[in-house]
C-alpha positions in Angstrom: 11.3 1.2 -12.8 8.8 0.7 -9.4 9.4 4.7 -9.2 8.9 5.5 -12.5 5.8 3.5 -12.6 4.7 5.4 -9.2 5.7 8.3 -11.2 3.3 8.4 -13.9 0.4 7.1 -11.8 0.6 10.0 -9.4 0.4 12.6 -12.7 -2.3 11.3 -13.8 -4.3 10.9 -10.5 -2.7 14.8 -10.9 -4.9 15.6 -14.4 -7.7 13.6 -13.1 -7.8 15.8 -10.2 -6.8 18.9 -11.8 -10.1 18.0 -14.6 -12.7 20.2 -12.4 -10.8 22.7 -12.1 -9.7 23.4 -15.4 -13.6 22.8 -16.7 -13.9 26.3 -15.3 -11.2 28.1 -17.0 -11.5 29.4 -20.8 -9.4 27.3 -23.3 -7.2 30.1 -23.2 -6.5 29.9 -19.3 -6.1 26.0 -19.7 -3.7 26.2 -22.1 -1.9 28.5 -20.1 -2.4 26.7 -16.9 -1.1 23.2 -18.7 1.6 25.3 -20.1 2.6 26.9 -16.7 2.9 23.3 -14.8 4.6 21.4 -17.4 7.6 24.3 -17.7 7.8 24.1 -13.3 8.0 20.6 -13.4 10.8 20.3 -16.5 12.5 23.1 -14.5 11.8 20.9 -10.8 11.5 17.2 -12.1 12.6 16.7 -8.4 9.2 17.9 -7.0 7.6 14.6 -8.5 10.1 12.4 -6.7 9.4 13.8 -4.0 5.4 13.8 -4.2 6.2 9.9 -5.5 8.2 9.5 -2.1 5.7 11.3 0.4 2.8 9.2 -1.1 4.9 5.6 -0.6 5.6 6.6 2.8 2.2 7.6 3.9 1.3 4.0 2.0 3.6 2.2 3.7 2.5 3.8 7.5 -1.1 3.0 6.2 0.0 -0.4 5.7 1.9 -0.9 8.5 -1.4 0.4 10.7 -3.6 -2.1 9.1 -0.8 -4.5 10.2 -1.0 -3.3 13.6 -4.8 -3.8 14.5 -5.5 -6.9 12.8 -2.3 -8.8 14.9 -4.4 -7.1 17.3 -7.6 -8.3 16.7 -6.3 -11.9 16.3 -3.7 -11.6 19.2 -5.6 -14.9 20.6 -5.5 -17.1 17.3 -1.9 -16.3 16.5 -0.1 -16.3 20.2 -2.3 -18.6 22.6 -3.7 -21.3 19.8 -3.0 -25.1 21.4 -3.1 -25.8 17.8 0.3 -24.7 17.7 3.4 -25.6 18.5 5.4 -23.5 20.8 9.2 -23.0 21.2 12.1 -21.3 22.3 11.1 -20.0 26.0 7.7 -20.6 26.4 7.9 -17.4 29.0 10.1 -15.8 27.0 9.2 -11.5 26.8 9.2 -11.2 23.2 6.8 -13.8 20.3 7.7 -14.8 17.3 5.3 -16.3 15.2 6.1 -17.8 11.7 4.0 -18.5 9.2 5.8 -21.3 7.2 6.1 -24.4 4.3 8.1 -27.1 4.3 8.7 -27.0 0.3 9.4 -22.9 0.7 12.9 -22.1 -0.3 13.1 -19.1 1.9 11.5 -21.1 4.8 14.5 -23.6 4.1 17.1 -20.6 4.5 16.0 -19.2 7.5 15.4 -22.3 9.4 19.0 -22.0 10.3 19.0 -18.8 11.5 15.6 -19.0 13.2 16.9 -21.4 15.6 20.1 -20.0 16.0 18.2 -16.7 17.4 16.2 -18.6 19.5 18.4 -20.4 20.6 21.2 -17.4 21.5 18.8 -15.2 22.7 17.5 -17.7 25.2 13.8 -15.2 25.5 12.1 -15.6 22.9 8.9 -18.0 22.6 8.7 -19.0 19.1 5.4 -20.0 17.7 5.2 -21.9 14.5 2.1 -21.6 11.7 1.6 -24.4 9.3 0.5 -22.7 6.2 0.9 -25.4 3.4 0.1 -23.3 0.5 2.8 -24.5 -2.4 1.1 -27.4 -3.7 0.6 -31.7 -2.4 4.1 -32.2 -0.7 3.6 -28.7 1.3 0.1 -29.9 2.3 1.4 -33.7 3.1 4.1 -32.5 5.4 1.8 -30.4 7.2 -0.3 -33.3 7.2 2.5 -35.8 8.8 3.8 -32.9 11.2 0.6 -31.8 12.5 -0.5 -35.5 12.9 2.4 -36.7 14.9 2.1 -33.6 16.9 -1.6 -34.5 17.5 -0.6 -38.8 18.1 2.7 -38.0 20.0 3.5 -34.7 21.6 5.8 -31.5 20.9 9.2 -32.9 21.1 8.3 -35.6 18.3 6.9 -32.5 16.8 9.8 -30.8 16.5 11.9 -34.1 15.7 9.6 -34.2 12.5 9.7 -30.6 11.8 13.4 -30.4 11.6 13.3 -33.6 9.5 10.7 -31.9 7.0 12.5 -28.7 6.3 15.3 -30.2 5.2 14.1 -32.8 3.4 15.5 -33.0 -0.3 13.2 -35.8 -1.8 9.5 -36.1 -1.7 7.4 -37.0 1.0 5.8 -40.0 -0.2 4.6 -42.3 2.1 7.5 -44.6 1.9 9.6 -41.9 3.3 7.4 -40.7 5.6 6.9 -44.2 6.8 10.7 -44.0 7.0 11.1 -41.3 8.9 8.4 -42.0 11.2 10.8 -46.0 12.2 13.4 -43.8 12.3 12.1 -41.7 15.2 10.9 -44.6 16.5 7.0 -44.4 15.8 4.8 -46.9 14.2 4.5 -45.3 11.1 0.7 -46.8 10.0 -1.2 -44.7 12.8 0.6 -41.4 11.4 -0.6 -41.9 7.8 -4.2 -42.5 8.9 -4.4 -39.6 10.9 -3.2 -37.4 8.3 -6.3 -37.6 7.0 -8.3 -36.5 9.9 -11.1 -34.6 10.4 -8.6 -32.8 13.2 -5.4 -32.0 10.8 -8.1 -30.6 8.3 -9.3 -28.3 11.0 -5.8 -27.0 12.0 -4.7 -26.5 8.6 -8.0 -24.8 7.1 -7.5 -22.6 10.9 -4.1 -21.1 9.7 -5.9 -20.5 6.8 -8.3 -18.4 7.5 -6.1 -16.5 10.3 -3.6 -16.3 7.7 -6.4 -13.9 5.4 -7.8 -12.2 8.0 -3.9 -11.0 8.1 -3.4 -10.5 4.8 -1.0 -13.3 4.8 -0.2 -14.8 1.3 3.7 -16.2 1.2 6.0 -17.6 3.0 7.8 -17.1 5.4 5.9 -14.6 7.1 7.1 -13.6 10.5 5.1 -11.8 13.4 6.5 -10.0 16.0 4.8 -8.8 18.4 2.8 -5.5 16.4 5.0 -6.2 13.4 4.6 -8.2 10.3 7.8 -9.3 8.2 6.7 -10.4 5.3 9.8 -12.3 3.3 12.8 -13.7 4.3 14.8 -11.9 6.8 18.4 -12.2 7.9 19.4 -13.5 11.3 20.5 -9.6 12.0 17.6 -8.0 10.4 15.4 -10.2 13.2 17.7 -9.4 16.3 17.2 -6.2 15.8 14.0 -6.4 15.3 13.2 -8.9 18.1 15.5 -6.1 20.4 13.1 -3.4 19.1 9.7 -5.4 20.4 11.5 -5.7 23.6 12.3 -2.3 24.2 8.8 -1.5 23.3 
């Protein structure tokens, strides 16, 4: 269907193009003309395939070019931002950002095999985004993360973040107040902070970075010049992980 769509826009981009030409021809010769293409391409229906093919890839290296110089022109926001929390091996050769929600089904799946990578690869620094953008429990665990980052450091960070994706009930404030004793936090200071003028400021940051990269789902890895955009399998991400390293 996607190619049969790409199909019939390239032929008429074709007759649109083909329109000043044919304004010089007698209605004879543009009869002819029409007559001439439409029998080549009945006889050679594999020429628009291919034309169909040739334009997706040149699309797609366009894409991926546009990719390339605006992880470049925000290389500071997305890999050295103290906003962020930072993973893995903090020295490791090879960044992986991700671009994530806790409510985001796909998030959920590759949480697993996110920290297996990092975890087995042993050089990776992973650097994670918090980009709420699936409605009031996405933005509230942001909210809680990001404030018991800011009140109490990265290893309650990542305590809470593990908590958070894998949560299967809401995160009210009963259960965030919950899981805040549980870590062993006074839960009270948490809740007021969420709504600080700081969390605003980190979330409405990915934001923004997040736009100037075209970024509009989740997950949405980076690494190094490459953008994933989508859920990618533990494999897909070694390989592309060993790829950035071998430069």
């Amino acid at each position: 269907m996607r190619r049969f769509a790409f199909a019939t826009s390239l032929c008429l981009l074709a007759s649109t193009a083909l329109a000043g030409s044919l304004g010089d021809m007698t209605p004879a010769e543009r009869d002819a003309f029409r007559s001439e293409v439409r029998q080549y391409l009945m006889e050679h229906p594999e020429v628009i395939m291919e034309a169909v093919q040739a334009l997706q890839t040149k699309q797609d290296q366009a894409a991926a070019q546009a990719d390339s110089t605006a992880l470049s022109s925000n290389a500071d926001a997305l890999y050295k931002d103290p906003a962020s929390w930072v993973g893995g091996n903090p020295d490791g050769n090879v960044t992986v950002v991700e671009f994530m929600d806790y409510r985001c089904t796909y998030c959920r799946k590759a949480y697993s095999e996110v920290e297996d990578l990092v975890k087995t690869d042993g050089n990776i620094r992973f650097v994670v985004k918090e980009f709420p953008i699936l409605g009031d429990d996405s933005l509230t665990s942001s909210k809680f993360a990001i404030a018991v980052r800011l009140l109490h450091g990265d290893t309650a960070y990542k305590s809470v973040h593990d908590a958070l994706i894998t949560l299967r009930g809401a995160p009210d404030a009963e259960t965030l107040g919950r899981l805040a004793k549980t870590l062993g936090y006074d839960p009270a200071p948490i809740l007021a902070k969420m709504d600080s003028l700081d969390v605003a400021d980190i979330i409405k940051a990915n934001h923004d970075l997040a736009a100037k990269l075209n970024i509009t789902g989740t997950p949405t890895f980076v690494i190094d010049s490459k953008m994933l955009r989508g859920y990618v399998p533990e494999d897909g991400m070694k390989q592309i992980v060993d790829q950035a390293r071998a430069g």
